[in-house]
N, C-alpha and C positions, 0 to 999 in steps of 0.2 A: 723888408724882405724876410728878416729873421724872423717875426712875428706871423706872417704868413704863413710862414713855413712850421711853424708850432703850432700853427691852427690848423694846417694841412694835416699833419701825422697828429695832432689830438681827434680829429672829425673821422679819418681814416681807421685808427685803434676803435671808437666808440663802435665804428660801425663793424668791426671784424669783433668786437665782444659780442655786440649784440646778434650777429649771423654764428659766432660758438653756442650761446645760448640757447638758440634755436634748435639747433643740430642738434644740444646737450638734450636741449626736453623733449624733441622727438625719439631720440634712440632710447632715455630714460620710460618715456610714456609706450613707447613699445614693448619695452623688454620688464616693464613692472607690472603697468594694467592688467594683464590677464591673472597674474597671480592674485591682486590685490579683489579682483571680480571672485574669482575660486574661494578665497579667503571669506570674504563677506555671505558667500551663497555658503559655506559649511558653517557660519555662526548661525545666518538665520534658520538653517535647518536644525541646530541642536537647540536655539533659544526657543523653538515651535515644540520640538519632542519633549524639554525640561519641564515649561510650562502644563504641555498637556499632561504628563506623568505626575507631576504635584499637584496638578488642578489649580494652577493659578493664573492671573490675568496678564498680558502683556505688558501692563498698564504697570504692575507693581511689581515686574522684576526689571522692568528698565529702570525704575523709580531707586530701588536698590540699587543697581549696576552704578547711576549718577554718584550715588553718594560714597560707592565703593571709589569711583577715581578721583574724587574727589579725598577721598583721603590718602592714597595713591600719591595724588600731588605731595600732599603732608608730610611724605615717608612712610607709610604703612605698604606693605606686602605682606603676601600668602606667605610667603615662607620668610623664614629669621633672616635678617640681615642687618648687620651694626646699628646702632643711633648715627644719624645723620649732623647730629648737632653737638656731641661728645666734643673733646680739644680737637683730639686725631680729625675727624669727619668736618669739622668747622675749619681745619688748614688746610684739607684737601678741598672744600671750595673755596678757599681764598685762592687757591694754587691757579684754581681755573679762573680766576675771575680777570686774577693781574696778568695771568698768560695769555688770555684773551679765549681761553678753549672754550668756556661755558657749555658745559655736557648737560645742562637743565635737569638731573637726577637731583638737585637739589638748591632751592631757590626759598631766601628769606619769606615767610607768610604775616608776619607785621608789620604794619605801616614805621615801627622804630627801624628795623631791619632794612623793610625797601629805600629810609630814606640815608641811611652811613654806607647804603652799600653804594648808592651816587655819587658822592663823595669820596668813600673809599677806590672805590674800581675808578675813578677820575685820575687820582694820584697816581694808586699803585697801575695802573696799566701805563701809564705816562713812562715812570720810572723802567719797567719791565722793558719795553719797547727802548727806551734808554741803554741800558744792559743789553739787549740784544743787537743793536746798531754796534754798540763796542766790542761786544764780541766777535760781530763780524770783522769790523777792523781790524782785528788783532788775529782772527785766524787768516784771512787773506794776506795779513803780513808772512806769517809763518808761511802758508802756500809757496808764498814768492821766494824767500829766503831758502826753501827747499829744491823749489824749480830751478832755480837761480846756482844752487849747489850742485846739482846735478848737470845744468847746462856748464857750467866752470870744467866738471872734470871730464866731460865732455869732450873739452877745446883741448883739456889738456892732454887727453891719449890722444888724442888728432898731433900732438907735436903745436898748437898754436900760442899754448900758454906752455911757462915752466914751471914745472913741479914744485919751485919754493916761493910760486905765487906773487912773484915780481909780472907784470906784464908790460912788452913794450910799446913804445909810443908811436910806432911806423907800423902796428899790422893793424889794418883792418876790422881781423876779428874782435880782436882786443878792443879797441875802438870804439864798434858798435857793441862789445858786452858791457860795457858802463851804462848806457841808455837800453836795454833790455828788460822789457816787461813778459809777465806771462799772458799766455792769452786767455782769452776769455772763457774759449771752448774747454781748455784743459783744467781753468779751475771749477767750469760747471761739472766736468767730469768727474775729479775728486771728491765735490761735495757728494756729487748722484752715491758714487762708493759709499760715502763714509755713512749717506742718510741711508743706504742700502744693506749695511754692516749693522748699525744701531742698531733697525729694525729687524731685521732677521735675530737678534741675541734677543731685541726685547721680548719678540714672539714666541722664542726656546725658552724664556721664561714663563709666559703669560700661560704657553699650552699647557702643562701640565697644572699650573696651582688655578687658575679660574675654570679651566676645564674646557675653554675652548679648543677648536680645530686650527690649525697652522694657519691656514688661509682667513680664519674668521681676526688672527690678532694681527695679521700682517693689515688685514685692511680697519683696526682699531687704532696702529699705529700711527696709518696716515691720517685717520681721521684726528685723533690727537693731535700728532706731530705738528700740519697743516695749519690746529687750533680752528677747525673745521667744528668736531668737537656737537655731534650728533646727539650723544645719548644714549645712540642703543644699546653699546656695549662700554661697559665702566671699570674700570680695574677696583680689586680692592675695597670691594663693597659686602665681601663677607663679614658674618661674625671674628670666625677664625679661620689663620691660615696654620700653617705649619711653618715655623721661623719665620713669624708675624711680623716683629720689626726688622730683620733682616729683607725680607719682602716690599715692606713697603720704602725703604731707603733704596734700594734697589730699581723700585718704580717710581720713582720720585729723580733720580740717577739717570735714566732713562728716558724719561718725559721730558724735563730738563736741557737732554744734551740733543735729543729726538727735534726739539723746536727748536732749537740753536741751529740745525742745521738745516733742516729745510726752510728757517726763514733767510738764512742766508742762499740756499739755493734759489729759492724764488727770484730775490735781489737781481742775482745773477743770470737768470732765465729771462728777465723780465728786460737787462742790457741785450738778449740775444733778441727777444723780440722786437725792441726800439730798433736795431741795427739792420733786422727785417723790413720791418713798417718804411726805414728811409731809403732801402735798396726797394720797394718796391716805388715809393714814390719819384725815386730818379730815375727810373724804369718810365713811369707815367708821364715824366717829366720832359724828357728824350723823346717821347714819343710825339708830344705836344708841340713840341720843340720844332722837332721834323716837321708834321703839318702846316704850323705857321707858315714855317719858311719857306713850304713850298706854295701855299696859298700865296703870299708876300712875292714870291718871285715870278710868278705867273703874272702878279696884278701892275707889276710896278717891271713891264721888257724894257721901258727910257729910261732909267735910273743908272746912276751910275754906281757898278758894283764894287766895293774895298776887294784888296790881294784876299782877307781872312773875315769872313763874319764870325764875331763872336755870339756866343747863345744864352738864354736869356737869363738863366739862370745857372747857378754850379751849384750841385748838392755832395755831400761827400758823405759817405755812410760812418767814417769812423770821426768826424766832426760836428756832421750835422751845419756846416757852414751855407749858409743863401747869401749867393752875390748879385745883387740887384741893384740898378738905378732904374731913373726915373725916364731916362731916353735909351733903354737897351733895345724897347720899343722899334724906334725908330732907326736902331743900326743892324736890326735883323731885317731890315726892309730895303737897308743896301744902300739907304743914301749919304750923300757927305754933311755930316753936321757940324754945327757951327762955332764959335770958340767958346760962346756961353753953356750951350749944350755940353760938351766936353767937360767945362771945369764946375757943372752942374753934377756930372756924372760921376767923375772922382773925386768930389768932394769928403766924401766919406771916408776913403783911402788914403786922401790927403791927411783926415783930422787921422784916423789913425796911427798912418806914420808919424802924424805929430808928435801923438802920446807916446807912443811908444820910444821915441829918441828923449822923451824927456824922463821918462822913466828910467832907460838906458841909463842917461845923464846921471841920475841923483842916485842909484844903483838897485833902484826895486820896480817891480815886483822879481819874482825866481819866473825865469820865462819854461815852459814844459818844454822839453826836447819834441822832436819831429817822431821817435819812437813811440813815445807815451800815448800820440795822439791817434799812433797803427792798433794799437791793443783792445778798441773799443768800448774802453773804460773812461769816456770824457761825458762829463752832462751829468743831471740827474738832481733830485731832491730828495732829503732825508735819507737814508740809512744807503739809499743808490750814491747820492753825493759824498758819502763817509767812504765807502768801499773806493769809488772813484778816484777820489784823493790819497786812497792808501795807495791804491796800484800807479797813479802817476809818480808818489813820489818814492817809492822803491826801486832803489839803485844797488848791483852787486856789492859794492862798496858800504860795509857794515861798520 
């Protein structure tokens, strides 16, 4: 049943990616095609008038043009711009490489080059992604530790805690604030702020010393931040700025804490979208559910009906649990089954309880409290499973 149901919401995601795709390249293919047609019809008209005012052939200034972007690839531009291969310009693409941004303004052209940067971007991107898992760990700690402070003094001008932080063991509230987590929505909202704060300083920088418009660095940010990492627009690719290396530590400062946070916000959006995906599938599920049973009760009027049919499955959005046997089949269809049926069907339930009393027994595993499991932060692989386990096992009690 479990595995089903992981097949369910993986087939179900695959296919709502690929219906955003869609949407994404129709509203993209709308709203750029004309420009991109405008664009291309004023080239061919000035490469016609060029030509004809030098008297030369089409033949031999596209032949030029080739070789012009062709060294373009290289690092060459019309106008001065740093060496690309200098210490400085060699750590700013290492930067992109292990961040994962790859802006392609600058890319090894020997086969020594193309073959350490394999090898290198193998490690260091491994590592990188390492460092960013843990940091999300440790800001999510701080989130909670914050929330968790907030909710304390909370309780306590409410009259439910006392002011010198003894709590007792008959109220309720107190009670449940030992197993208090934050929620899901509240820490995706802080991170939205804080990746929203980043970006708005980075771009009060960017504007004046590159020379872009507000809006051109705000959307350079995300493409960075994201590790999207376009190309079109590059910070810090002048000869000279004005407080050069203050500038570039700056953006480097920036970049840094820029993808620190929205990879941690994805992390966390991507818990709000799993938490979707299983409320629609219980949705679907319900519904499926109903039909049977009412097909089932219509087919089977001599049957004898139980006080409670149970259903076929139970999905829980903040677990993701599927409860299933092998004859739930046959008891949503009303009839009385038989005592192998029965202890075919709890079989399961049985071995668990087993484990679980022997585990009791010899005093492991740390069982999650029944809060941990409201918060929506259960599940998940890699840097989702790191965050997961931070937020289950943070407890007011520091």
């Amino acid at each position: 049943g479990r595995l089903n149901a992981d097949n369910a919401r993986f087939l179900l995601l695959a296919v709502l990616i690929v219906l955003y795709m869609l949407c994404g390249a129709a509203v993209f293919s709308a709203i750029e095609l004309p420009t991109e047609r405008e664009a291309k019809e004023r080239w061919e008209a000035r490469l016609e008038n060029f030509t004809r005012r030098h008297n030369l052939s089409r033949a031999e200034l596209r032949h030029f043009l080739r070789e012009y972007e062709e060294a373009s690839v290289a690092g060459i531009r019309v106008d001065d711009i740093r060496p690309r291969w200098d210490f400085t310009g060699a750590f700013y693409f290492v930067g992109t490489v292990v961040s994962t941004i790859g802006f392609g303004m600058t890319t090894p052209a020997t086969v020594g080059g193309k073959i350490f940067l394999i090898f290198y971007g193998l490690i260091g991107c491994a590592g990188t992604i390492l460092f960013f898992n843990l940091f999300l760990e440790r800001l999510i700690t701080v989130i909670a530790y914050v929330m968790k402070s907030c909710h304390e003094r909370q309780l306590r001008r409410k009259g439910v805690l006392p002011h010198n932080g003894r709590r007792g063991s008959g109220t309720s509230e107190v009670d449940s604030l030992a197993g208090w987590k934050p929620s899901v929505y509240y820490v995706m909202l802080i991170l939205c702020v804080a990746s929203l704060i980043i970006s708005c300083c980075a771009s009060a920088m960017y504007t004046p010393i590159e020379g872009w418009s507000y809006f051109d660095s705000l959307y350079f940010c995300f493409v960075a931040f994201s590790t999207i990492g376009f190309g079109d627009l590059v910070s810090s690719q002048n000869i000279k700025y004005e407080s050069q290396g203050l500038y570039r530590f700056g953006n480097f400062v920036f970049i840094l804490m820029g993808v620190c946070c929205i990879y941690s916000l994805f992390n966390v959006i991507s818990i709000v979208i799993k938490q979707s995906i299983n409320w629609i599938l219980k949705k679907l599920d319900c519904r499926c559910c109903h039909r049977c049973q009412r097909k089932l009760f219509h087919s089977r009027r001599n049957v004898v009906m139980p006080g409670n049919v149970r259903s076929r499955r139970n999905i829980s959005i903040e677990t993701d649990v599927v409860n299933e046997s092998d004859t739930d089949g046959r008891r949503l269809s009303g009839e009385m089954i038989s005592m192998k049926d029965f202890l075919a069907s709890n079989k399961v339930s049985l071995a668990i309880m087993q484990k679980q009393l022997s585990e009791t027994a010899n005093g492991y595993p740390r069982q999650m409290s029944s809060n941990s499991k409201q918060n929506g932060f259960s599940g998940g692989v890699g840097a989702l499973a790191i965050m997961n386990n931070r937020l289950a096992e943070t407890s007011v009690d520091r």
